[in-house]
C-alpha positions in Angstrom: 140.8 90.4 -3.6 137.4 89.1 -2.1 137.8 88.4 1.3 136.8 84.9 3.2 135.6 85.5 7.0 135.5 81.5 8.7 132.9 81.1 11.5 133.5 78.5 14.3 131.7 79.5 17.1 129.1 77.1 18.9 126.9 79.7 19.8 125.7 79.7 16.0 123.7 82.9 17.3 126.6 84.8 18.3 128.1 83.6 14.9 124.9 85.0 13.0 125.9 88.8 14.6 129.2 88.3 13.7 128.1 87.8 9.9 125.8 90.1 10.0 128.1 92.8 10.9 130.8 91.6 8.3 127.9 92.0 5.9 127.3 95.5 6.7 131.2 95.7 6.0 130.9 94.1 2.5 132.2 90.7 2.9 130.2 88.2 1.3 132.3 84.9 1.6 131.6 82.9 4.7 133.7 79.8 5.4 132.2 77.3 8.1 134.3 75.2 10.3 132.4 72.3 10.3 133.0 68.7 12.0 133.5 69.9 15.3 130.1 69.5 16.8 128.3 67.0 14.6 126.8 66.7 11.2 123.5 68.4 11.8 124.9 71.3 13.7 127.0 71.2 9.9 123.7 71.2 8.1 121.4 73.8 10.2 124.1 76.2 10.2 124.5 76.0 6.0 120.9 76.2 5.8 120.2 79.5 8.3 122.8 81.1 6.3 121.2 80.2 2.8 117.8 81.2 4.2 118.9 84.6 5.7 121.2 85.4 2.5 120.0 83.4 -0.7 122.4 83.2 -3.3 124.1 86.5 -2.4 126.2 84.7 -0.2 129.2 82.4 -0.9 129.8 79.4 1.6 132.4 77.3 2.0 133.4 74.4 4.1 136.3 73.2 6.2 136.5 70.2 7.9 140.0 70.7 9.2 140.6 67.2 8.8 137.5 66.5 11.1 135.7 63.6 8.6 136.3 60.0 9.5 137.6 58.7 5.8 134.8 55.5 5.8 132.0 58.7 6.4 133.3 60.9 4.7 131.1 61.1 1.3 127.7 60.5 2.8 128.6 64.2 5.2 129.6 65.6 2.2 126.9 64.8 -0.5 124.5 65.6 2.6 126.4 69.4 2.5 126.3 69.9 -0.9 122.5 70.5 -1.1 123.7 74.1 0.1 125.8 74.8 -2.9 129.3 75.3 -1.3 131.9 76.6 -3.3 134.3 73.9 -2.4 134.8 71.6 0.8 138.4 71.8 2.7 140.5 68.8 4.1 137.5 66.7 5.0 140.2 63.5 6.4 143.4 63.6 7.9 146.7 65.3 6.2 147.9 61.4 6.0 144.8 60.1 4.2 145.8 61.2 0.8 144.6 58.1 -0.8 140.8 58.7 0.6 140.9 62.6 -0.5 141.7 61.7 -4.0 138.6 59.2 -3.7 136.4 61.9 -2.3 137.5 64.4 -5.2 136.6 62.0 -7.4 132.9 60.9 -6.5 132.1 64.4 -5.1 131.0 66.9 -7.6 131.6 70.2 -5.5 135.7 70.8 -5.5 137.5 69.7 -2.9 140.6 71.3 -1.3 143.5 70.0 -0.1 145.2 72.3 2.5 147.4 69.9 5.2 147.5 67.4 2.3 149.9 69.6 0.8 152.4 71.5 2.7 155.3 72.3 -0.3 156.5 71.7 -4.0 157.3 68.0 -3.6 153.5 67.8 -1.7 152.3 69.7 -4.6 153.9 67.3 -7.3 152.2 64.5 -5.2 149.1 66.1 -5.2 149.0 66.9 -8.9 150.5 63.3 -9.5 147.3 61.6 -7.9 145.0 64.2 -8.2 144.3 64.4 -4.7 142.1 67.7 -4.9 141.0 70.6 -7.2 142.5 73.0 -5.0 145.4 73.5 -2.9 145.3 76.1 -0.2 148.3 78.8 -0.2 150.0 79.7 3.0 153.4 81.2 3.4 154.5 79.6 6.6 153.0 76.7 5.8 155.4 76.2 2.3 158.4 78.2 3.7 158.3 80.7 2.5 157.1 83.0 -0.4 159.0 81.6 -3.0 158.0 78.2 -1.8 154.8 79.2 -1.8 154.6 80.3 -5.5 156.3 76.9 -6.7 153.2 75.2 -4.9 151.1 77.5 -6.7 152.8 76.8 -10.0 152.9 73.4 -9.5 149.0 73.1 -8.8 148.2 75.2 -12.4 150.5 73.2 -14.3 148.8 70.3 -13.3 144.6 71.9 -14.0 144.4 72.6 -9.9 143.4 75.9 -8.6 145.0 77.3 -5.7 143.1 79.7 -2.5 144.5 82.4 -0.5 144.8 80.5 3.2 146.3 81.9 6.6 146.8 81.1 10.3 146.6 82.9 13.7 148.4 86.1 11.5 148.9 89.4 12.3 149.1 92.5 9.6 152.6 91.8 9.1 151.9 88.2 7.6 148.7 89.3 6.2 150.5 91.8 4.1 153.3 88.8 2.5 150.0 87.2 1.9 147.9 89.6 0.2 151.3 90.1 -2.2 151.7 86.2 -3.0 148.3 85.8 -4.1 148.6 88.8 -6.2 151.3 87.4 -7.7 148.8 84.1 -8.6 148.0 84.9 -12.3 144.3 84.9 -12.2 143.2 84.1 -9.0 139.5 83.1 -8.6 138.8 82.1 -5.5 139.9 84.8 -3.4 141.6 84.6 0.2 141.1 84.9 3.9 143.0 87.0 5.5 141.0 88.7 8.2 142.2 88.0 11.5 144.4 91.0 12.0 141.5 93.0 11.8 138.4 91.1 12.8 140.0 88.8 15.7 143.0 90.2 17.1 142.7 92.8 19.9 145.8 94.5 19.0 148.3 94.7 15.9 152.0 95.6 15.3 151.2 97.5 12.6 151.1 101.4 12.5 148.3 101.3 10.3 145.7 98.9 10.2 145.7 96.2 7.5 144.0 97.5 4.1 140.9 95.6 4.1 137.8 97.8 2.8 134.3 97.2 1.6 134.9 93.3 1.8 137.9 93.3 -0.1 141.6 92.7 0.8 144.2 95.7 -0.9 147.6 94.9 -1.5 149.9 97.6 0.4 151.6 99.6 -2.2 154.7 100.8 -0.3 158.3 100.1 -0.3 158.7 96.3 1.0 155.8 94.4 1.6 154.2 98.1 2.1 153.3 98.1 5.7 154.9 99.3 8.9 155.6 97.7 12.3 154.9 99.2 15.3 158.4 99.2 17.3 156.2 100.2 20.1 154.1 97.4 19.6 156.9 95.1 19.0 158.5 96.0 22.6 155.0 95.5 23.8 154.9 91.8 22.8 158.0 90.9 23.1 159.4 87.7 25.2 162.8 87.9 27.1 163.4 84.0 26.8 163.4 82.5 22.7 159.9 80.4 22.0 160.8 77.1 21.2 
């Protein structure tokens, strides 16, 4: 599977060395967090990176809920002179009603992703047509199985569904890389990067399979990775997180 690398950083230079680096590596997806430090940082950012990289490279958006709803179309249509493949959670997780308005007057697809945390979310979403996509995430649903109703769910009802993750180690990584494989036709790839491009460390014994761009799914017994007990001790807390 393709993989998505996000970029958040202020410094948008220090964020341009970081993608140049991933595109030595092969990636080719580049998701920007956007709505954090206002709607021209948004739209010089989008339009540096189609300068540099043309139409070799793949953007996409995510607001992380960071629109204000009565705003929310005019940022958009302003974005999507940059051609993004689709635009994530541009309101809050609550404001269901104004993302199935902005999925309906927006021509590039929008994607739900705290909109929609499990099946009976899902069978809203579909309901109302809230979105074109649903983001996939393990924890998120509850689970794997959870996770594949969602997805189920979305294609019974014409919606596509995206490979999501969190703050994730290898471990998670590797549940994620095998429910999206399990996604019958999967177009629009997934993200899971952070074990290897912004953790220091991992628990695993042997890095994450991520080569030339592309996220493999570990072929071994199990989800087909090892921990680290080492690693694990390491980590490890004395008192239970709450």
């Amino acid at each position: 599977m393709a993989m998505s690398f996000s970029i958040a950083n202020p410094d948008f230079d220090a964020d341009l060395n970081d993608i140049a680096a991933m595109w030595e590596d092969g990636v080719r997806i580049f998701k920007f967090k956007t709505g954090f430090a206002g709607h021209r940082f948004d739209l010089m950012r989008c339009a540096k990176l189609r300068k540099i990289y043309g139409d070799e490279v793949d953007i996409r958006i995510d607001y992380n809920q960071g629109l204000p709803a009565y705003d929310a179309v005019r940022c958009i249509r302003d974005i999507e002179a940059f051609r993004p493949t689709f635009i994530e959670q541009p309101v809050k997780m609550h404001e269901r009603e104004a993302l199935a308005h902005i999925t309906h007057v927006i021509d590039t697809p929008i994607m739900a992703d705290e909109s929609v945390f499990d099946p009976k979310g899902a069978l809203y979403g579909v309901q109302n047509r809230i979105a074109d996509i649903f983001s996939l995430k393990i924890m998120k649903s509850g689970g794997i199985r959870r996770a594949l109703e969602v997805a189920a769910i979305a294609r019974a009802g014409g919606i596509e569904v995206y490979g999501g993750c969190m703050f994730e180690t290898g471990l998670a990584h590797a549940a994620g890389a095998h429910l999206m494989a399990a996604v019958p036709d999967l177009l629009l790839q997934c993200e899971f990067y952070m074990a290897n491009y912004y953790a220091q460390e991992d628990i695993l014994t042997q890095p994450f399979p991520v080569r030339n761009g592309r996220v493999h799914v570990p072929t071994g017994p199990g989800l087909g990775v090892e921990v680290d007990p080492a690693m694990l001790a390491k980590y490890a807390v004395e008192d239970p997180l709450l």
